[in-house]
Steps between C-alpha positions, in 0.01 A plus 500: 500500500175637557274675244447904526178349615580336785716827593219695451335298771781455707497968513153450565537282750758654678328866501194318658686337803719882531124668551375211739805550698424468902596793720829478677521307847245213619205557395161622596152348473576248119690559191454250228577504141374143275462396215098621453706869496685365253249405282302790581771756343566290187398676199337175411279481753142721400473752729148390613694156640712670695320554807395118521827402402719633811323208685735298324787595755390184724687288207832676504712768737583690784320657829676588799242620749604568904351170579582260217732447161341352219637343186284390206203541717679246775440723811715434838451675859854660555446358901507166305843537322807376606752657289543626110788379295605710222703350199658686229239532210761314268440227741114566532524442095769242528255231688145642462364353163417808329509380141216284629284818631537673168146510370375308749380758762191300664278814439110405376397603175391851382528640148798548381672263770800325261615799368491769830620186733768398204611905473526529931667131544753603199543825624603371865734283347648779351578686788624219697715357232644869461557535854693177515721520215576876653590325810687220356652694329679722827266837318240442821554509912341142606124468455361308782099405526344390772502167360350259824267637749517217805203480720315293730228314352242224677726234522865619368679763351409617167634701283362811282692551147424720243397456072684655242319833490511529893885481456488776235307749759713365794789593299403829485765686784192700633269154537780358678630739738112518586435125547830484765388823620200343650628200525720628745260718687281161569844357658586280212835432385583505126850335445632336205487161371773282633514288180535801198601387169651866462762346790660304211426708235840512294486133584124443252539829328460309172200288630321846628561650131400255341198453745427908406526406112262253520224751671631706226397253214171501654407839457618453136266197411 
């Protein structure tokens, strides 16, 4: 389980993405909230950092503008996408690699890096791993992320996906109600994934737990 640490982080965490919360409805001019915020409102970060810090956001996160959607500083037109598929954030978990992520933020140095970027990528696993037992567990209505933003790019279509702590402020029910907002305003259609794992879910409901413990271990070790 995690340490009173981690859930320490994990209520700081949380508090942070309920005061960046985007105002209801598509939105107007750019919201974003990254991982330079993050950092910036760690109590491990000196205070004279902070400032420089916030510039950080290109590495990891979410900005919805009128014009564009950007995740983990990946920026697409919304005239260039096609369609978003959202998948149940069991499933986002279920397929996306995040024990790999853990630690591994690709965020430059600054002083103090392994411990702030350890405390954030901990506490995100925290609150996703929380979330998904919750929901697993029939205590939760069905989490979905926009998990697959399909656009046109130069010579096919591409697709747009977000990192771990983009799926922790996408999970947020104000983020996403936002995001399909405006998504919807620019004449996109957000539908769900054809191929969810949470379709057979009694069917691998030991293979998802014991998916969830292993994330679990992590934040132990």
């Amino acid at each position: 389980m995690p340490t009173a640490t981690h859930d320490d982080d994990a209520s700081w965490l949380q508090a942070l993405l309920e005061s960046h919360r985007p105002d209801p409805g598509p939105v107007s001019g750019r919201w974003a909230l990254g991982v330079g915020d993050m950092v910036a409102n760690h109590s491990l970060t000196p205070g004279k950092l902070r400032g420089l810090v916030r510039k950080l956001n290109y590495f990891g996160g979410v900005a919805i503008s009128e014009d564009a959607v950007e995740f983990d500083g990946d920026k697409v037109e919304w005239a260039d996408v096609e369609e978003v598929r959202t998948r149940s954030l069991i499933e986002y978990m279920f397929t996306g690699g995040l024990d790999s992520q853990i630690d591994k933020l690709p965020v430059p140095w600054f002083p103090f890096r392994r411990r702030v970027i350890g405390a954030i990528s901990r506490a995100a696993l925290t609150l996703l791993l929380a979330a998904a037992k919750q929901q697993l567990e029939g205590g939760a209505m069905d989490i979905r992320i926009p998990a697959e933003v399909s656009y046109r790019g130069l010579l096919r279509t591409r697709e747009l996906a977000p990192g771990m702590l983009a799926a922790v402020i996408l999970a947020d029910p104000a983020v996403r109600a936002c995001f399909e907002a405006t998504a919807q305003a620019n004449g996109v259609t957000v539908c769900p994934a054809e191929d969810d794992v949470m379709d057979h879910a009694d069917e691998r409901a030991e293979q998802i737990k014991s998916m969830l413990a292993k994330l679990g271990d992590r934040l132990c070790n």
